[in-house]
N, C-alpha and C positions, 0 to 999 in steps of 0.2 A: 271466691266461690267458683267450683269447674262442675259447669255441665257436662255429661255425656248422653250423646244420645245413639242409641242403637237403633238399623235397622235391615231390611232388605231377606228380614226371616220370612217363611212360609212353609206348606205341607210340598214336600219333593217325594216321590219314588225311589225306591233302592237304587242306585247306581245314578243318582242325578246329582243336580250342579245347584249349589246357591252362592253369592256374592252378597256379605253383610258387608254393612258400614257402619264406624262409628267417626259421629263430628264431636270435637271437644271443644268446649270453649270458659272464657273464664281465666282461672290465672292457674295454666296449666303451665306446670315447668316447660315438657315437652312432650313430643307425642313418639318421641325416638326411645323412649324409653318406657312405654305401654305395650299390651298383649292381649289377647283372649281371651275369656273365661267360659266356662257352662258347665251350665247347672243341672242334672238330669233327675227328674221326681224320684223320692228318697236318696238322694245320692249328694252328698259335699260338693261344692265349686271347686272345680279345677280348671289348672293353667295348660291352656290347648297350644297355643301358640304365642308368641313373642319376640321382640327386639332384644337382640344384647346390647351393652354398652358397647361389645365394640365392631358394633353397624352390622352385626348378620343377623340371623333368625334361630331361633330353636320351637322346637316342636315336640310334642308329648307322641308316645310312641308310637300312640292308636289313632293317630292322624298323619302320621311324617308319611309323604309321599302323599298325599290325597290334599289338603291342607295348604295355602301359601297366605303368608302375612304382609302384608303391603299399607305404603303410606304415600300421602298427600302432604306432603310440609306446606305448603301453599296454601291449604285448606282447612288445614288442621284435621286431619281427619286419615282412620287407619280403616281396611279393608280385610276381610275373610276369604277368599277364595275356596268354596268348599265342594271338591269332584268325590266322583264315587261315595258316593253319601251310602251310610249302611244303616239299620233300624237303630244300634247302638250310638248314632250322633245325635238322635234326638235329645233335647234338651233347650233350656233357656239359653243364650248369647249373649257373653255383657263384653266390655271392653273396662279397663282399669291398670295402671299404674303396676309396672313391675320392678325388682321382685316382691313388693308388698303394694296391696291392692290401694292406697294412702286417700283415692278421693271418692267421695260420697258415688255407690251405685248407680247406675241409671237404670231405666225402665225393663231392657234388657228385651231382645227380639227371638222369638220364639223357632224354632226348628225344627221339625218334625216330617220323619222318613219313612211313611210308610206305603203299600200300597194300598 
């Protein structure tokens, strides 16, 4: 069973900064091979940010440059770094398993830009 837990969401301003976390635990392959997800009201989960297999990052297009993916191996646990936030990043914030989402959701942290 692998928990995830999401957090560190909250209401930011246009051009402001938030830093999500997610902790995994449980019988998580690994965390070198998870990503970001968000969910924006009426809108499909999509993959914002992630780990490749072979140790770099990718990024969806409407975050590359504002956006960085970062981990804890020690912790178990991956990071959001999120600058210049635009009313368009609002949305829910999950973490899961790439390239296919394989473990059970978590609660998922909320993010919202507006003024």
């Amino acid at each position: 069973q692998v928990q995830l837990v999401e957090s560190g969401g909250g209401l930011v301003q246009p051009g402001g900064s938030l830093r999500l976390s997610c902790a995994a635990s449980g019988s998580i392959f690994s965390i070198n091979i998870m990503g970001w997800y968000r969910q924006a009201p009426g809108k499909q989960r999509e993959l914002v940010a992630r780990f490749t297999s072979g140790g770099t990052t990718n990024y969806a297009d409407s975050v590359k440059g504002r956006f960085t993916i970062s981990r804890d191996n020690a912790k178990n646990t991956i990071y959001l770094q999120m600058n210049s936030l635009k009313s368009e990043d609002t949305a829910v914030y999950y973490c899961n398993a790439v390239p296919l989402a394989v473990y059970s959701w978590g609660q998922g942290t909320q993010v919202t830009v507006s003024s």
